[in-house]
N, C-alpha and C positions, 0 to 999 in steps of 0.2 A: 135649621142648622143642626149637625147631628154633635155632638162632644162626647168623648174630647177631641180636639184638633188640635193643629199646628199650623201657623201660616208665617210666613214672612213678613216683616214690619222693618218701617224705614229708623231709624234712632237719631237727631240729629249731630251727636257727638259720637259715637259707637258705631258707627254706619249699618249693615245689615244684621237684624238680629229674628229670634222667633219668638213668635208669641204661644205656650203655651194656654191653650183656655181650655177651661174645666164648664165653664156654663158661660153664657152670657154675661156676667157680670166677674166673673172669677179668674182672672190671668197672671200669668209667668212671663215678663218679657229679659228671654236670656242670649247670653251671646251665642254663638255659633258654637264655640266649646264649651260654655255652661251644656249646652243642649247634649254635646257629644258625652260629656261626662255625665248629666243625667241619663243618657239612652244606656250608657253602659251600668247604670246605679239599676235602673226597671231592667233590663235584661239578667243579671244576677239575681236579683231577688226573685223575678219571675221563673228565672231554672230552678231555684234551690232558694224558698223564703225560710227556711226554718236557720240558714246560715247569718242574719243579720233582723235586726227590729224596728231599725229606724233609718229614715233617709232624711239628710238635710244638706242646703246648698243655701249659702246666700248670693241670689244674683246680683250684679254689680248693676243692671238697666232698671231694678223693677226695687222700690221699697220695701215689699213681703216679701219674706225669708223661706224659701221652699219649705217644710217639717213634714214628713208624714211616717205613719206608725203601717210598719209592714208586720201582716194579719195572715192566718190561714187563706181568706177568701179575698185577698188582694194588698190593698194602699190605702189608710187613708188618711186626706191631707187637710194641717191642719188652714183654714184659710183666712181672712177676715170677718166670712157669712158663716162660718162653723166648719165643723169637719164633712168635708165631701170622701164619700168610697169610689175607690177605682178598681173595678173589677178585676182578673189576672189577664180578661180580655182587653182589657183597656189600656193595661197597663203595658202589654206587649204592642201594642198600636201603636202607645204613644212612644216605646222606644224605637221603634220603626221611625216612626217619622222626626224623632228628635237626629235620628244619628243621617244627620247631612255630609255631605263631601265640600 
């Protein structure tokens, strides 16, 4: 499998939501508008990082609290296996595929 991804996951209170994942072990599971508001947090930072330092979200599906430190050479987030980097390629992926309809 390649990461980072985004897939859809069923929630049983929340009903459709995404799963961000950074590796196999490393996931975000956010609602439909966590996601939209994350894809619009990685789209800013990725036009113009020099405007903002850090990004945070706490999702309402997932117990880990999104943190990450926005860098010259991307994002990175802090996680519960340590800090993962996100490229500025990765990082515009992942707001591609965050910003659902």
């Amino acid at each position: 499998m390649t990461y980072p991804l985004v897939k859809r996951v069923p929630h049983r209170m929340l009903g459709e939501m995404l799963r961000m994942m950074l590796s196999d072990d490393v996931y975000f599971d956010l609602t439909l508008e966590e996601g939209r508001t994350l894809s619009r947090a990685f789209t800013a930072v990725a036009f113009d990082w020099r405007r903002t330092d850090f990004i945070y979200l706490s999702p309402i599906g997932t117990d880990t609290e999104f943190s990450a430190a926005v860098t010259q050479t991307g994002v990175t987030v802090e996680t519960p296996k340590g800090p993962h980097h996100l490229s500025w390629d990765d990082v515009s992926e992942l707001a591609e595929r965050l910003a659902v309809v």
